[in-house]
C-alpha positions in Angstrom: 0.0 0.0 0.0 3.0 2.4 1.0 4.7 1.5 -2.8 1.2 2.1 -4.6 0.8 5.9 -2.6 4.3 6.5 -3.5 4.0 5.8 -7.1 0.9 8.0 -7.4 2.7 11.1 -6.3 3.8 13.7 -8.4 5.7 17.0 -8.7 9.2 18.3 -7.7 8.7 19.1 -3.9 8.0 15.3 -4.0 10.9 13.9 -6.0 13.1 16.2 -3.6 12.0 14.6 -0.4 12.5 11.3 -1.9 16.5 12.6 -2.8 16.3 13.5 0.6 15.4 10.5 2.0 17.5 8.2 -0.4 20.8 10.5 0.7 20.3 11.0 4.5 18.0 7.9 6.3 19.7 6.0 8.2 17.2 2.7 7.8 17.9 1.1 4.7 14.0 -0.3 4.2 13.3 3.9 3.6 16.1 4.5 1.5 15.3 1.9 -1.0 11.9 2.7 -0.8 12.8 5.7 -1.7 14.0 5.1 -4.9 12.0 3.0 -6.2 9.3 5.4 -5.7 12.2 8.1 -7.7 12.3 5.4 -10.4 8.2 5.5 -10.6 8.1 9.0 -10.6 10.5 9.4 -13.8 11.8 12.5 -13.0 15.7 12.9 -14.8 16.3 15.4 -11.8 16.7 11.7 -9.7 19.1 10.7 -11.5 22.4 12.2 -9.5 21.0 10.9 -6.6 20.2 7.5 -7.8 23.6 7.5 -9.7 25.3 8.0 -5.8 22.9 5.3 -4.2 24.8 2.6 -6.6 27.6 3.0 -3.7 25.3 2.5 -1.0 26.1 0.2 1.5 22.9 -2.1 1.9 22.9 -4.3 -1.7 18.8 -3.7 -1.6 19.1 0.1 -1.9 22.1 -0.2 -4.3 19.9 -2.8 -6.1 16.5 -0.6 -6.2 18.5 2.4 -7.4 20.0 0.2 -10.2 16.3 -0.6 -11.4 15.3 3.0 -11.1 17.6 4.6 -13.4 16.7 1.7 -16.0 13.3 3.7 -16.2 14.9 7.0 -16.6 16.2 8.7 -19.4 19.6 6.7 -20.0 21.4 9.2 -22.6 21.7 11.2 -19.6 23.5 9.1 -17.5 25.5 6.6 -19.8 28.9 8.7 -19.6 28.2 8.8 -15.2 28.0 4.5 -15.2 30.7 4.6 -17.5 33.0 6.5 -15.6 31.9 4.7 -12.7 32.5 1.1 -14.1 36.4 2.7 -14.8 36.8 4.2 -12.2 39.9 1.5 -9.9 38.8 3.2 -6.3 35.0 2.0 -6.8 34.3 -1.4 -5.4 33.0 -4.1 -7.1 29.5 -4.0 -5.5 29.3 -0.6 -7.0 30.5 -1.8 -10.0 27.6 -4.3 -10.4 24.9 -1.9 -9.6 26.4 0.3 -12.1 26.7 -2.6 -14.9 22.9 -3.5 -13.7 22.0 -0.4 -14.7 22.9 -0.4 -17.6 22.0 -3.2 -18.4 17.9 -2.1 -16.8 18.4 0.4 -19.4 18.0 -1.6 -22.1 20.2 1.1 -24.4 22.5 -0.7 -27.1 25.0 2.2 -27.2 26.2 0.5 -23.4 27.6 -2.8 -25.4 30.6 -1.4 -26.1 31.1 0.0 -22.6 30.0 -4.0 -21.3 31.7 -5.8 -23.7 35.1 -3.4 -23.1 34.7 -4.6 -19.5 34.0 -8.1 -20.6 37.7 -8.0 -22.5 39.4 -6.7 -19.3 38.0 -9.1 -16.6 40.6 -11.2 -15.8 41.0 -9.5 -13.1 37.7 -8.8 -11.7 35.7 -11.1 -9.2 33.5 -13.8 -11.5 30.4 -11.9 -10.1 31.4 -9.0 -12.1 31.6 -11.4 -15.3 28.3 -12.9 -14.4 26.4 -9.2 -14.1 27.9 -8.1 -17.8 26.5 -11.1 -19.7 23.3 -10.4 -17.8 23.3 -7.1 -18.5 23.9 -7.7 -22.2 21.2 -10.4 -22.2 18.8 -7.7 -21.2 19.6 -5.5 -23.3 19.5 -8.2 -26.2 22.0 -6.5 -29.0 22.7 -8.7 -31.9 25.9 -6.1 -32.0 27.3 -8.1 -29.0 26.9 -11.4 -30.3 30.5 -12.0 -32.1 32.2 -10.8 -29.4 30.5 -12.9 -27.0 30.7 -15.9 -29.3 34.8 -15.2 -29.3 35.0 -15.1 -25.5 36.3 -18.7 -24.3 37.2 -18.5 -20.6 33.2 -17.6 -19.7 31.7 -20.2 -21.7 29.7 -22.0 -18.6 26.3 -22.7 -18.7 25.1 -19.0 -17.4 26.8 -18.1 -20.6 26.1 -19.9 -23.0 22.2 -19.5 -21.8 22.6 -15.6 -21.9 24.0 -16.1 -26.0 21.4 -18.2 -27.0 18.8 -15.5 -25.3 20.1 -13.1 -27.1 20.1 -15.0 -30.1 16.2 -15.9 -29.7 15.1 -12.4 -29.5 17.3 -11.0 -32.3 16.4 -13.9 -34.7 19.8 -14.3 -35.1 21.4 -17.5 -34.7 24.7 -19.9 -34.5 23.7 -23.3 -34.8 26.9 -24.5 -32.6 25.8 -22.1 -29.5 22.7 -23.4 -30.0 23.5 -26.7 -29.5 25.8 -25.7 -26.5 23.1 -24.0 -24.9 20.6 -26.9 -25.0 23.2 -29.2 -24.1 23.6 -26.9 -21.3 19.8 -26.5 -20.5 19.4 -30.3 -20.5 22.6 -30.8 -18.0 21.2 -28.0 -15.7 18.3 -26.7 -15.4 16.1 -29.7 -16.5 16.0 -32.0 -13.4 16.9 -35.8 -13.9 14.8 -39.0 -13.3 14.1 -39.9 -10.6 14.4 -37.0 -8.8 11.9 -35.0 -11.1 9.3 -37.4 -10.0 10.1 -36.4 -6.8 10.0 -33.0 -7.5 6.9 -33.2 -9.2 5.1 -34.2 -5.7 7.3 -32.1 -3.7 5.4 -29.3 -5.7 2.0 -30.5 -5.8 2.5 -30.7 -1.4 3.6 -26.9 -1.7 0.6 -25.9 -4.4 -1.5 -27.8 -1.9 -0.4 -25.4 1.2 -0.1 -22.5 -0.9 -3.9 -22.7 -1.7 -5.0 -21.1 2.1 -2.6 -19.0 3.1 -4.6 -17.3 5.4 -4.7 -20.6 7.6 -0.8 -20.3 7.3 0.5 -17.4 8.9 0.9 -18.3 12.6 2.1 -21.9 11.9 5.6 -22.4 12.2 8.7 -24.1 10.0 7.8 -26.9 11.9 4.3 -27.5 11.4 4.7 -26.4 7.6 7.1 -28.9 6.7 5.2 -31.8 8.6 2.8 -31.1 6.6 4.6 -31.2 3.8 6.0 -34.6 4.8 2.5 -36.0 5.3 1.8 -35.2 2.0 4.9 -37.0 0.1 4.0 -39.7 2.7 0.4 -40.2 1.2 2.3 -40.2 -2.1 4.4 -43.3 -1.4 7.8 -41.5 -0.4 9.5 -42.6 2.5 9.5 -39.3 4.2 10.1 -38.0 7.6 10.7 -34.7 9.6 13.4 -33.8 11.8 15.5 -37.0 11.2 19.2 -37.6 12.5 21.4 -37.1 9.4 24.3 -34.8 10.7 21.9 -33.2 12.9 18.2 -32.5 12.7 17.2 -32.2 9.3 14.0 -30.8 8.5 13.4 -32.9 5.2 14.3 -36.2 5.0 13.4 -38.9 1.8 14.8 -42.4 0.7 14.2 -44.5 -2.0 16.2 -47.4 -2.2 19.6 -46.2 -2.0 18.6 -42.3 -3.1 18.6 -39.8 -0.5 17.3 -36.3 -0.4 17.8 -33.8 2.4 16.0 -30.1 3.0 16.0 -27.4 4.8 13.0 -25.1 5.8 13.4 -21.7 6.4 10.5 -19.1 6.9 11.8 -15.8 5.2 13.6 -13.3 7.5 16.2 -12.0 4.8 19.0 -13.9 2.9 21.6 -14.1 5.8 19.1 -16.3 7.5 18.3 -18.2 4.8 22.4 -18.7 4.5 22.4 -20.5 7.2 19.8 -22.7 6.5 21.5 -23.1 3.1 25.1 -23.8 5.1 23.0 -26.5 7.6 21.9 -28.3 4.6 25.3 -27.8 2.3 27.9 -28.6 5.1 26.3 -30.3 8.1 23.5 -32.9 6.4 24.8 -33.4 3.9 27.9 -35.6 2.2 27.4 -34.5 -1.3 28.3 -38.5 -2.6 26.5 -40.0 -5.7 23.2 -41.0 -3.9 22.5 -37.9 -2.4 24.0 -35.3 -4.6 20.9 -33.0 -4.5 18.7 -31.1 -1.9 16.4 -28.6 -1.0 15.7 -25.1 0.3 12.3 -24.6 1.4 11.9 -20.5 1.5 8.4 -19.8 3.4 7.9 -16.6 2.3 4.7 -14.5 4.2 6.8 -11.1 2.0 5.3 -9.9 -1.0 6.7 -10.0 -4.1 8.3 -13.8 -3.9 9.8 -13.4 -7.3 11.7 -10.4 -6.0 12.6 -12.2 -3.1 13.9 -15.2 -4.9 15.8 -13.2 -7.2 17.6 -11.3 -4.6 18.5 -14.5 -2.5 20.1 -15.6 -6.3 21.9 -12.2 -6.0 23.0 -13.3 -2.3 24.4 -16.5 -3.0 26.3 -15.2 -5.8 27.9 -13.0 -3.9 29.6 -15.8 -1.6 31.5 -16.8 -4.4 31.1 -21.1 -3.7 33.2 -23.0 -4.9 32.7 -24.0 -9.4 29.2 -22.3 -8.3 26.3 -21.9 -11.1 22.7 -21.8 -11.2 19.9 -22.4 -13.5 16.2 -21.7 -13.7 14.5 -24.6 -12.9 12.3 -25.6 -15.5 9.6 -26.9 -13.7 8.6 -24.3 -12.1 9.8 -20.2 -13.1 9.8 -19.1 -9.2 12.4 -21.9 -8.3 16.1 -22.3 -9.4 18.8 -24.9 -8.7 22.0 -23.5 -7.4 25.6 -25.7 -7.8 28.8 -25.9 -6.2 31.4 -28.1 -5.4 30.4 -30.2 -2.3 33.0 -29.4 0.8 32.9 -33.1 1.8 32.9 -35.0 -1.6 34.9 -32.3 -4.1 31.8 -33.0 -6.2 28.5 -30.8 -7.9 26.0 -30.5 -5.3 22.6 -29.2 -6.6 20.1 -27.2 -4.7 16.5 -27.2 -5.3 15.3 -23.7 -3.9 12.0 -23.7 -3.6 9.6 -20.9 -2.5 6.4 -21.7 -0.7 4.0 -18.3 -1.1 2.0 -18.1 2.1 1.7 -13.7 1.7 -2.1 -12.6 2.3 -3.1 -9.1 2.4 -6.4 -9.0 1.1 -8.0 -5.7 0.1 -11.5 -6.4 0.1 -13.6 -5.6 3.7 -14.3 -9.7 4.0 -11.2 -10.4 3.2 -9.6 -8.4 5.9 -11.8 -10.2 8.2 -10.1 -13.3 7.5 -7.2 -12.2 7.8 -7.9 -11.0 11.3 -9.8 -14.3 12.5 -8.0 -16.8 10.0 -9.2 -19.8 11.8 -13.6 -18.6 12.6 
């Protein structure tokens, strides 16, 4: 409600407060606020105050700032991210803001700023890498495409996926990084028997609790995933909670020699979800051929889940894991599979994140009444 008031506002006394806001409050939730409400408005007088929020030291305002100069006019502010991608003293968080940017802008004539950065990264942190070919893949210029065909030493799958992205929206294509990038899709993001059976249930259990989330929003991780258990237990799967495998995991399923392992965590901002994401990756856990793969189960009361899950991608990036990747998962948009290279075994460990949307906020005068008395 406070983001719908904000984007209906209008006028320069407004966009100043905003500035003011973005430049001096101390609590990050208003500063970020702030401008996205500065990137609603459109007003190019935001954009020197947006342009110094991309060295902000909380990665959501820095992130928010990023998407609102994408909606302003980018002529203006091209040779400012430029000079702030060169500039040595800047660090790399400000860096990938900037290259976001640019990249939300959607304005060809930053290619040659990207790809220039692309040439020169063999010293910058992979992150950096990763944001460029995102950024290019937003911006979707066929211009970019024979210089990203000729770069070899970023030619993972997040790569090869951004070229052939490109490639699908131009109408422009090379059959070889075609064939890499379904090779790579197939590899990655598609899940493998018999785990996609698995997965399959797993996310008719969520779809099932997802359907009354108004009965959902005093129970806790606990009683969530039980329920969740129940349900894969009614579907055959030997499946228990809070099982002794390294500690108390909150997921536990076998099938013959298979074993999966999750972790549950109810949304309260990625560094918790970290170290649900470290319980599961370093204490449960072995990472050997049978049990290769697990889960994160996000419960997520927030709205906006694809933000969230977007931002925890961000997060995870950022920790720099070990031969790390990730792919959409392509049963279902919201979730994504992360991998690294397992502590224990030295091998790929894939992660299943999964949100479970349990946000009610109903505007209607009924509605609120059930959200007041969920249980009559």
């Amino acid at each position: 409600e406070v983001r719908d008031a904000l984007a209906t506002l209008r006028g320069e006394d407004v966009v100043v407060g905003f500035l003011e806001a973005l430049d001096k409050s101390s609590n990050s939730q208003i500063r970020y606020l702030a401008a996205e409400a500065l990137g609603n408005l459109g007003d190019p007088k935001a954009i020197t105050g947006l342009l110094a929020a991309l060295e902000d030291e909380n990665s959501s305002v820095r992130y928010h700032a990023a998407k609102a100069l994408g909606k302003l006019p980018s002529q203006t502010m091209l040779p400012d991210l430029s000079q702030l991608l060169r500039d040595p003293n800047k660090n790399n968080e400000t860096h990938e803001a900037a290259i976001l940017a640019l990249g939300e802008s959607h304005n060809e004539e930053a290619v040659p700023e990207l790809l220039k950065l692309l040439e020169d990264s063999e010293d910058k942190e992979a992150n950096v890498c990763y944001y460029v070919i995102e950024a290019l893949k937003e911006i979707g210029s066929a211009t970019a495409l024979n210089s990203l065909q000729k770069t070899q030493k970023l030619k993972d799958a997040n790569f090869v996926y951004t070229i052939a992205n490109i490639q699908s929206r131009c109408q422009f294509y090379n059959y070889e990084i075609f064939q890499q990038s379904q090779k790579s899709e197939n590899s990655k993001s598609r899940v493998d028997a018999p785990i996609a059976n698995f997965y399959k249930d797993l996310d008719k259990a969520v779809f099932k609790i997802q359907e009354n989330p108004e009965l959902r929003q005093q129970d806790s991780e606990d009683r969530l995933t039980i329920d969740i258990v129940n349900s894969l237990c009614s579907s055959g799967y030997n499946a228990s909670h809070d099982s002794k495998i390294g500690g108390h995991a909150d997921l536990v399923v076998r099938k013959d020699n298979f074993l999966w392992i999750g972790e549950a965590k109810i949304y309260k901002g990625n560094n918790y979800l970290w170290e649900g994401f470290q319980q599961l990756t370093t204490r449960y856990s072995i990472g050997d051929s049978n049990q290769n793969s697990g889960g994160l189960l996000i419960y997520i009361r927030n709205e906006n889940a694809s933000s969230i899950m977007e931002k925890w991608q961000n997060y995870l990036l950022e920790k720099n894991l070990p031969d790390y990747s990730w792919n959409p998962c392509a049963m279902r948009e919201l979730a994504f599979i992360s991998t690294h290279r397992h502590e224990r075994s030295g091998q790929a460990f894939h992660v299943r994140h999964i949100p479970v949307i349990l946000h009610f906020s109903p505007r209607d005068k009924s509605g609120r009444l059930s959200k007041k008395y969920p249980n009559p």
